[in-house]
C-alpha positions as CSV (number, residue, x, y, z in Angstrom):
1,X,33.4,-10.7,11.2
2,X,31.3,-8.9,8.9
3,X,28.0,-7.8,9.7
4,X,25.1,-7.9,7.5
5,X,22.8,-5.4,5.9
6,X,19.1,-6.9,5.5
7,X,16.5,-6.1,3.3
8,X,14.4,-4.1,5.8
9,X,10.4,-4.8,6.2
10,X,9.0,-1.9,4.3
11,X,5.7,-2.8,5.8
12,X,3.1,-5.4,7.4
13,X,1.9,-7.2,4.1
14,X,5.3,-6.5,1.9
15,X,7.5,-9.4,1.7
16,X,9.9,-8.1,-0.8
17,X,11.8,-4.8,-1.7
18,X,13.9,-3.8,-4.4
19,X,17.0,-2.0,-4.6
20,X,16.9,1.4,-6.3
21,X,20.5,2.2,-6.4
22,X,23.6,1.9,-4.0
23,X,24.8,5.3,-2.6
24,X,27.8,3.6,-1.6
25,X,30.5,1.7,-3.8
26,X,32.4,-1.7,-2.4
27,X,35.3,-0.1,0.0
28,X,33.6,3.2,0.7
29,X,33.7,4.0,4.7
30,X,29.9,4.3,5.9
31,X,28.8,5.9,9.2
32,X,26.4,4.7,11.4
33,X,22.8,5.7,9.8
34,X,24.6,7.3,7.0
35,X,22.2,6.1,3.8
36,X,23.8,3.6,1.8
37,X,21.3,2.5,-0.7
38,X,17.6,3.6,-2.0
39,X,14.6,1.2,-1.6
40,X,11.7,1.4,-3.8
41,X,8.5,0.3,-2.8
42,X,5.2,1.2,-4.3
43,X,4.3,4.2,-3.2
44,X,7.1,6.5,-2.3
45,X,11.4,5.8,-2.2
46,X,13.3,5.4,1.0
47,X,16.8,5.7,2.0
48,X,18.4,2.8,3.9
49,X,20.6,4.1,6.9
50,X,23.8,2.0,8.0
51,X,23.4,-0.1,10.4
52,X,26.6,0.4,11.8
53,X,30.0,2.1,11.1
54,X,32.5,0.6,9.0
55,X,33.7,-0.6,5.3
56,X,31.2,-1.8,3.2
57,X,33.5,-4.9,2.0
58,X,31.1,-6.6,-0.4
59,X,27.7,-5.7,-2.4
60,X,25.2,-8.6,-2.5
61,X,23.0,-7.4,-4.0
62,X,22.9,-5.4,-7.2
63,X,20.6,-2.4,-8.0
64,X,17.5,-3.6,-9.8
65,X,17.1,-6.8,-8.1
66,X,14.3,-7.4,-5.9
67,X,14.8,-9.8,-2.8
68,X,12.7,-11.3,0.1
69,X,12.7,-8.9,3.3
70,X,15.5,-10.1,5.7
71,X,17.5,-11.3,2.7
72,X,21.1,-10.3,3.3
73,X,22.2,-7.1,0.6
74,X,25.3,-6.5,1.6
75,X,28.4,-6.8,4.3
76,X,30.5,-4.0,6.6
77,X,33.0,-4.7,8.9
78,X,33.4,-2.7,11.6
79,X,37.1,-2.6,11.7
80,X,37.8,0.9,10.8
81,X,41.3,-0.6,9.7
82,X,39.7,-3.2,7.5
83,X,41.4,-2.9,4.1
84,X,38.5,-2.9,1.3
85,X,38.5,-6.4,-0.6
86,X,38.3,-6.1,-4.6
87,X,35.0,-5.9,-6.1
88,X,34.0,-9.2,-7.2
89,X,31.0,-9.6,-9.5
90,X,29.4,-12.4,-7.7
91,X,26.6,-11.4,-6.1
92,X,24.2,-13.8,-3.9
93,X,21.6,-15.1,-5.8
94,X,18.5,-13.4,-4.6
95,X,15.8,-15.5,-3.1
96,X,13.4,-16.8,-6.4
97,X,11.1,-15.1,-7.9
98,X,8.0,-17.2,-5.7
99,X,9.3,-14.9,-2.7
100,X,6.1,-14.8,-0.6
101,X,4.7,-13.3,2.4
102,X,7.2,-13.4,5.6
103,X,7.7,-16.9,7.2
104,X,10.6,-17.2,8.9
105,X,11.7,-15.9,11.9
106,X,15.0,-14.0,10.7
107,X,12.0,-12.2,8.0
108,X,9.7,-11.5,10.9
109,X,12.5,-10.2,13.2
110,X,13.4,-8.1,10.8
111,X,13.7,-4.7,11.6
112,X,11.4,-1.9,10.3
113,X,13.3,1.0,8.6
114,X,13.0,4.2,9.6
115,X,13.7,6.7,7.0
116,X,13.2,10.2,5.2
117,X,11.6,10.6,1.7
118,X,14.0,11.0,-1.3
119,X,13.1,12.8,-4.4
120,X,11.9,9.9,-7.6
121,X,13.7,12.0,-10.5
122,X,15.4,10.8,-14.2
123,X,18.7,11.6,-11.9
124,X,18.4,8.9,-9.5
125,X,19.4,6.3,-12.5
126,X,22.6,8.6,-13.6
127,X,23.5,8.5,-9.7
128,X,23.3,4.8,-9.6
129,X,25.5,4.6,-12.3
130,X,28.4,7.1,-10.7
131,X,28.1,5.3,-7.6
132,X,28.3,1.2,-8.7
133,X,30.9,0.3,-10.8
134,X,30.3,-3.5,-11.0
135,X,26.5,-3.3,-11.9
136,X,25.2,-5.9,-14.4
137,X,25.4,-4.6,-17.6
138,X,21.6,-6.3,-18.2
139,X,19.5,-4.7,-16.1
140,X,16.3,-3.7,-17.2
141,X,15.4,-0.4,-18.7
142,X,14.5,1.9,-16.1
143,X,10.6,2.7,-17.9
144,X,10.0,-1.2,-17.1
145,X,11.8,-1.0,-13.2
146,X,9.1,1.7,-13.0
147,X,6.1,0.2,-14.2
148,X,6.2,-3.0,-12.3
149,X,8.9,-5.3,-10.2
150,X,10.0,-8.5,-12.0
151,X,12.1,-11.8,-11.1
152,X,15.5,-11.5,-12.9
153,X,14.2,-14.5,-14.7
154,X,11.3,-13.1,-16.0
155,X,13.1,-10.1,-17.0
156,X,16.0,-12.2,-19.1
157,X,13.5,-14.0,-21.3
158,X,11.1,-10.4,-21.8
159,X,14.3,-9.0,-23.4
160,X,15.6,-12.5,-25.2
161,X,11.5,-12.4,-27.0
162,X,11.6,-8.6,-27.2
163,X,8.7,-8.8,-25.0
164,X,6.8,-5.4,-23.4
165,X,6.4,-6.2,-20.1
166,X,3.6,-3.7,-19.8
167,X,1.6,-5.3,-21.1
168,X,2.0,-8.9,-19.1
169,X,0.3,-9.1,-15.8
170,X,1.7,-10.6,-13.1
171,X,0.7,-13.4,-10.8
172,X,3.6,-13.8,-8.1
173,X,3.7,-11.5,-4.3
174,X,2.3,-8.1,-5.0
175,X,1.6,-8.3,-9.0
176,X,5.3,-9.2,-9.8
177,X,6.1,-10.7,-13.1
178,X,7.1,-14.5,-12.6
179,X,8.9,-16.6,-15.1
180,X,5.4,-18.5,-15.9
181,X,4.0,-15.5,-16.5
182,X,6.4,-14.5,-19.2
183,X,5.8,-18.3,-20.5
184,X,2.4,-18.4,-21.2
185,X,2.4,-14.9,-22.8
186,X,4.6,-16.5,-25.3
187,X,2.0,-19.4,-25.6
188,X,-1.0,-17.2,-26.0
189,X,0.8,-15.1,-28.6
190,X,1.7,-18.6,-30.5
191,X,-1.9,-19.5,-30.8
192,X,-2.7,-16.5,-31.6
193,X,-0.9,-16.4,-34.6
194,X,-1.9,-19.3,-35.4
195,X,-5.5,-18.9,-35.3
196,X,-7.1,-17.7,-38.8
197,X,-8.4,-14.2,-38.6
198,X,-9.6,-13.5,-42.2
199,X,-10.7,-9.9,-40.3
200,X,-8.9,-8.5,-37.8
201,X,-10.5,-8.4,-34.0
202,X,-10.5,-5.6,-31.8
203,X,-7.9,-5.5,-28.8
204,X,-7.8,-7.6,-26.2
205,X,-6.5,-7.4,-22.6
206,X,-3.4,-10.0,-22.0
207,X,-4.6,-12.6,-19.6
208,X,-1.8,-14.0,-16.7
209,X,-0.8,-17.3,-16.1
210,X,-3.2,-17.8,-13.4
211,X,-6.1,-16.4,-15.6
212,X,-5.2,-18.2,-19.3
213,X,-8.3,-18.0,-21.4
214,X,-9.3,-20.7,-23.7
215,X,-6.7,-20.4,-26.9
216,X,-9.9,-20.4,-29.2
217,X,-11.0,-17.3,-27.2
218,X,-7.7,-15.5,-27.4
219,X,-7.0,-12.8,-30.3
220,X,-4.7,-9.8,-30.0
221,X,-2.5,-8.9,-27.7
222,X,-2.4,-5.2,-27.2
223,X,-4.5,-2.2,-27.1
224,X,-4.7,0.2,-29.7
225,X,-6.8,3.9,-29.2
226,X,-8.8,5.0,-32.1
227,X,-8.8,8.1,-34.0
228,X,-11.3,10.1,-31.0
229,X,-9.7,8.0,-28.2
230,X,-6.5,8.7,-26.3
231,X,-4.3,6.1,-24.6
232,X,-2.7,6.6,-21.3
233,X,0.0,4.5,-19.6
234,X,-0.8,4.3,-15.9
235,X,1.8,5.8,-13.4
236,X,3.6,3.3,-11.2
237,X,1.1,4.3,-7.9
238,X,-2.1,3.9,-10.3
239,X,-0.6,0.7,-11.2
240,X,0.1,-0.6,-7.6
241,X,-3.4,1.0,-6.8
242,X,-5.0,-1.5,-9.7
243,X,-3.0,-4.3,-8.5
244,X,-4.1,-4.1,-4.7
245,X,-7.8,-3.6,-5.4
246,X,-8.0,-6.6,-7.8
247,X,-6.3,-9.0,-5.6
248,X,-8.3,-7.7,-2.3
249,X,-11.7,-8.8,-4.2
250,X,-10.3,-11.8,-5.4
251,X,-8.7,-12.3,-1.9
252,X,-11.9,-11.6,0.7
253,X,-15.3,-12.5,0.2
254,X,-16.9,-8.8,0.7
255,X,-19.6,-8.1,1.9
256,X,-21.1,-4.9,2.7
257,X,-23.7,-3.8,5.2
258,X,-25.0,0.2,5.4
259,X,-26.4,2.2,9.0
260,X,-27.5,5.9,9.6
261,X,-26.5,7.8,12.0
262,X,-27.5,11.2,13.6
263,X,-24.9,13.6,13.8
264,X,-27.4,16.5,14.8
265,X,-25.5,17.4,18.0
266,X,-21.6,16.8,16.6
267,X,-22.9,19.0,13.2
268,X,-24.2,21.5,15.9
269,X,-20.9,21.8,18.3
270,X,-18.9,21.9,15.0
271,X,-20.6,24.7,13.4
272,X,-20.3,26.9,17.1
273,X,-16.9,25.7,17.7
274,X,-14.9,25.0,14.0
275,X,-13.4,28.0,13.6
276,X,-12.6,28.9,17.3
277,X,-10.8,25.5,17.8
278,X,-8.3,26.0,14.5
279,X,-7.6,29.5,15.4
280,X,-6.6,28.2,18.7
281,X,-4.7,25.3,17.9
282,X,-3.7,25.9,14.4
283,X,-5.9,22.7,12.5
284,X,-9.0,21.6,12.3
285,X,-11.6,19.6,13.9
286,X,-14.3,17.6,11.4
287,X,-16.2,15.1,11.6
288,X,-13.5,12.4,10.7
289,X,-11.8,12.5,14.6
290,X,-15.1,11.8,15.9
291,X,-15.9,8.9,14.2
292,X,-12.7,7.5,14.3
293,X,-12.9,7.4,17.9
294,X,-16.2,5.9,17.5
295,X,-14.6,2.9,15.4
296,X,-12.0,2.3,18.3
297,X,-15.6,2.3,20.5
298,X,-16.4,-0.5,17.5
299,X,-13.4,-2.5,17.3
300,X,-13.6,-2.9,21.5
301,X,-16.7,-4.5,21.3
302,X,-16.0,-6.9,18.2
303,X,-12.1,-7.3,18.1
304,X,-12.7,-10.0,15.5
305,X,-13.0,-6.6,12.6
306,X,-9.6,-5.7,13.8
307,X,-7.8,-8.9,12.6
308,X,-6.3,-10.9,9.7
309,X,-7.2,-14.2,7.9
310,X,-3.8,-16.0,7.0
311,X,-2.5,-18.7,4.5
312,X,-3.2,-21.7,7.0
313,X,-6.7,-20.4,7.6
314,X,-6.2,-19.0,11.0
315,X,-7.0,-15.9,12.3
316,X,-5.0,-13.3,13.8
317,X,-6.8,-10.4,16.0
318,X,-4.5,-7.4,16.5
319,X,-4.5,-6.5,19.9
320,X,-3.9,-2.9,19.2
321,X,-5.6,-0.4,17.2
322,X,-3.8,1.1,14.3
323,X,-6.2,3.2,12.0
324,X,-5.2,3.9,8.3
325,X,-6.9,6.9,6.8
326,X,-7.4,7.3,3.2
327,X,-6.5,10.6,1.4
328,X,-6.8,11.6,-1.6
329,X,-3.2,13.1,-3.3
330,X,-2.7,14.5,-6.6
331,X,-0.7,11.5,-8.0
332,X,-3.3,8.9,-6.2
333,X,-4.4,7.5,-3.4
334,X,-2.4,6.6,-0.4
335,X,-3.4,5.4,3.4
336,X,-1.4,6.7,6.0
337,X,-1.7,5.2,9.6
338,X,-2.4,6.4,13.1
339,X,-0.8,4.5,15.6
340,X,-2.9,3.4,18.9
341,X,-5.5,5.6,17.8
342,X,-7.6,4.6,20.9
343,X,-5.4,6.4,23.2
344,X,-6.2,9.8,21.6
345,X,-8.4,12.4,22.6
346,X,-10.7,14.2,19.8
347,X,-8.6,16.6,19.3
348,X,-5.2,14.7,19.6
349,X,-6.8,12.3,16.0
350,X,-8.2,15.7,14.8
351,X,-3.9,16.8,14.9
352,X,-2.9,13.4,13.7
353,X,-5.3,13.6,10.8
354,X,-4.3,17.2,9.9
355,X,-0.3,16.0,9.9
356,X,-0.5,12.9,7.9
357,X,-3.1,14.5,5.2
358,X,-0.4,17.8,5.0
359,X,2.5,15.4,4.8
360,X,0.5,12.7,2.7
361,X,0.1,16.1,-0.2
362,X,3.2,17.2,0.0
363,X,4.9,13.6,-0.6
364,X,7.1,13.7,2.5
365,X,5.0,10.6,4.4
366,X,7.4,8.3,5.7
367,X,7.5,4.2,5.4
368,X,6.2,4.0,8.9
369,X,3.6,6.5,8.5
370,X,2.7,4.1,5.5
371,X,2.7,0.4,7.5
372,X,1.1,-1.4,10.6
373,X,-2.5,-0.4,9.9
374,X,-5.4,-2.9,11.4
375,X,-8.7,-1.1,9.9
376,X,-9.3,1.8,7.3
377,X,-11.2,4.5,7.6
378,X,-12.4,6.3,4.6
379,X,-14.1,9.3,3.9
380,X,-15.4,9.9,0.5
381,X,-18.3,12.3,1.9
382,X,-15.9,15.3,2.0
383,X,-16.5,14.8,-1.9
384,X,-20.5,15.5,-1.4
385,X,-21.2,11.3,-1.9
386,X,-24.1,9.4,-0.1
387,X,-23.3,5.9,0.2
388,X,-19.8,4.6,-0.7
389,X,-19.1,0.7,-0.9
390,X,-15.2,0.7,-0.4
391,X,-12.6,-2.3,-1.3
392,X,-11.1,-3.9,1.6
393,X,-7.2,-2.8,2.2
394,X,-5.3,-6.2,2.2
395,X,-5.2,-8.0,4.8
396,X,-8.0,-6.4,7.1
397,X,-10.5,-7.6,7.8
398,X,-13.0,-4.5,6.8
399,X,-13.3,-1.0,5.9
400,X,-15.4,1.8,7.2
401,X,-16.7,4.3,4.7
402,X,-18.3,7.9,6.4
403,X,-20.4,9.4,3.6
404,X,-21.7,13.2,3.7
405,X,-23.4,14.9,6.4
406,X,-26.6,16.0,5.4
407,X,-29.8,17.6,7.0
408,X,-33.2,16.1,6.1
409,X,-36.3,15.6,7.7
410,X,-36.1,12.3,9.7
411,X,-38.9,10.8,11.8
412,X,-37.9,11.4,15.9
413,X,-39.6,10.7,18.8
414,X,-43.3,10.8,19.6
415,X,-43.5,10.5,15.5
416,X,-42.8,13.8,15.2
417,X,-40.7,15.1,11.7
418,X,-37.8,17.3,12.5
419,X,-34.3,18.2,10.9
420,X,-31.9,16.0,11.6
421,X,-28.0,15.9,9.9
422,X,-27.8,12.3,8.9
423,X,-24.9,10.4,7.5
424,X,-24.5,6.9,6.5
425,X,-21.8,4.6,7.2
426,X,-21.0,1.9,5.1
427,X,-19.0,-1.2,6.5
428,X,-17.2,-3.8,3.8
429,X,-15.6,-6.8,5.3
430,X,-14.2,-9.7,4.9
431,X,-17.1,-12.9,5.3
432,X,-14.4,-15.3,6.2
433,X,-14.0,-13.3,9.6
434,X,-17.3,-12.4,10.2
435,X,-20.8,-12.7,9.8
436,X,-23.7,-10.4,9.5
437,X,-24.3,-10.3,12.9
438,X,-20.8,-9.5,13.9
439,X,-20.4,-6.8,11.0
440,X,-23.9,-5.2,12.8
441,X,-22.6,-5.1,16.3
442,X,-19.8,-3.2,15.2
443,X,-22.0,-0.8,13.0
444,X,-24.2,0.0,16.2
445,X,-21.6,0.1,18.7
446,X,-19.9,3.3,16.3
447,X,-23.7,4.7,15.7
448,X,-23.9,4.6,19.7
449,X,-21.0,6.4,20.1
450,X,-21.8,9.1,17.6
451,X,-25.1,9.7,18.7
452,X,-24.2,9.7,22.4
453,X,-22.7,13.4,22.1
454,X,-24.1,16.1,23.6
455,X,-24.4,19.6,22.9
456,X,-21.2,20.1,24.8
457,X,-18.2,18.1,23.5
458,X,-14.7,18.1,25.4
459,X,-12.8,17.5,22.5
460,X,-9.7,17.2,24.9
């Protein structure tokens, strides 16, 4: 009997992947963990290892399409003596273009892939087309695969209305295009035809199907740069970026609260101990280990900032501590993830830190470097800022922004005025989970921990 290939979960909040290309054709012999396909997801391309040895018999799937995680892509059979059947182009329909977040238990069981980074080039689509002989012959272009993921669907009535699909905005899982999307773009276009416009208007932004404007309010559709203006298409991970922050503030009510903290003694041990510790263990220790190690302190106290609202209005509290760290790359932003970052020492986060940022700016972070985060920590201060107000990463519950470290003259004990190096940390999170008081107790529970240091730290 055949076994199946799944769509693997490319991470805690995706619910969909997309297949790139098929490395393999129908009747090719596939080793165990040899890669057989490419999976695209936002950020960065993965390959998808065998999951056994044997014939691939039948492809389900075809490259282009975009299925729910734990959907079945494709068949092998073990048999090593299994003759390969004819490639027949009928592949399963892939789940509809609604596919949502993971509900059933063959999509929850699924397993997470464990991969190595490929290379996103022009050559990957010439490869695709050595390697499948029975693709569609109307997939979309590759520019539009690249801008954004859209339902077959959606995609067939784009090209039948000569439609840019850059310029529609999606409503379905993760910003995809949706058939009702493409629908009432072709509504809002007919009224505005219609309208009279005895001068013509400025630009205007096209509006999804969830978002329709009032037709008297609608006027062009797309955006035109003037004579001293330039305009610039986003990349595929500012995209995605743009997508992610807009649905996290339509998603969680924020709300931000701000406390000081005095890093006088940490500055101090850093400044006698920086350089000593790199040259000795070959990275370096900052100020980022220490408070990460101070939000694990946090997220002991109130567990209810390390959790998740879901659809049917529960709440899930993750049990363990999986910090995402934001860092800054040359193509955007990305938010790798330390794993049980309680159990470290100082100077086992200050290694972590250093591995994930050199990997993160050198594009070889894998997909589950990139998944199973519980709470971000971000750290705009390395950029010289004050106070930060970050966006929530979907679905936590908050997000902790460390700001610059900076010595002024603070009011201490006995109302004297000394030098302290202060920093603010600003909390955002999510007011369905918690309250003021609760966002509070976690903001003093890290301010204890950072201000509990001596002047000797044992980092390990």
């Amino acid at each position: 009997m055949p076994t199946p290939v799944k769509m693997p979960r490319l991470g805690e909040s995706v619910a969909e992947g997309t297949i790139g290309a098929w490395l393999k054709n129908e009747g090719d012999y596939v080793e165990r963990d040899e890669s057989m396909a490419e999976i695209e997801t936002d950020k960065i391309n993965a390959e998808l290892p065998s999951p056994v040895a044997g014939r691939l018999t039948k492809i389900l799937v075809q490259s282009g399409a975009t299925v729910a995680v734990g959907a079945d892509i494709a068949l092998i059979e073990e048999s090593a003596d299994v003759a390969a059947e004819p490639a027949v182009a009928t592949p399963q329909p892939a789940p509809g273009p609604d596919a949502a977040p993971v509900k059933s238990p063959m999509q929850a069981a699924t397993p997470v892939l464990e991969e190595r980074m490929i290379a996103s080039s022009a050559g990957s689509a010439a490869n695709a087309s050595n390697n499948q002989n029975n693709q569609h012959a109307q997939v979309a272009p590759k520019e539009e695969e690249e801008r954004q993921r859209i339902s077959p669907l959606a995609r067939r009535l784009a090209r039948e209305h000569g439609i840019d699909l850059n310029v529609v905005v999606g409503t379905g899982t993760g910003g995809r295009v949706r058939k009702e999307d493409i629908l009432a773009y072709l509504d809002q276009q007919a009224v505005a035809e219609a309208a009279p416009s005895p001068v013509q208007a400025p630009p205007a932004p096209v509006r999804s199907a969830a978002e329709a404007l009032p037709a008297s309010s609608i006027s062009v559709i797309s955006s035109v740069a003037g004579d001293d203006e330039e305009l610039v298409t986003p990349g595929r991970m500012r995209l995605a970026i743009a997508e992610h922050m807009v649905r996290s503030k339509r998603t969680s009510p924020h709300a931000t609260t701000v406390v000081e903290v005095d890093m006088t003694n940490i500055a101090r041990w850093l400044q006698k101990n920086k350089e000593e510790f790199k040259r000795r263990e070959g990275y370096s220790m900052s100020y980022v280990p220490f408070v990460m190690k101070a939000v694990c302190e946090g997220i002991r106290k109130i567990p209810l900032i390390n959790s998740t609202w879901t659809e049917d209005n529960k709440i899930i509290i993750k049990k363990r501590i999986n910090l995402g760290l934001a860092v800054s790359t040359d193509v955007g932003l990305v938010v790798p993830t330390v794993h049980d970052a309680d159990q470290y020492t100082l100077a086992g986060l200050a290694k972590q830190v250093h591995t994930l940022a050199q990997r993160a700016r050198a594009n070889k972070l894998t997909i589950q470097d990139m998944q199973g985060s519980t709470f971000v920590v971000n750290n705009p201060g390395v950029f010289g800022t004050i106070i930060s107000v970050p966006i929530i990463n979907q679905p936590h519950a908050g997000i902790l922004s460390m700001d610059a470290v900076v010595k002024r003259p603070v009011v201490i004990e006995d109302d004297a005025i000394a030098v302290r190096s202060m920093m603010y940390l600003c909390l955002s999170f999510d007011h369905r989970i918690l309250d003021g008081a609760g966002a509070g107790g976690f903001l003093q529970a890290v301010r204890t921990k950072l201000q509990s240091y001596g002047r000797e730290i044992d980092v390990y």
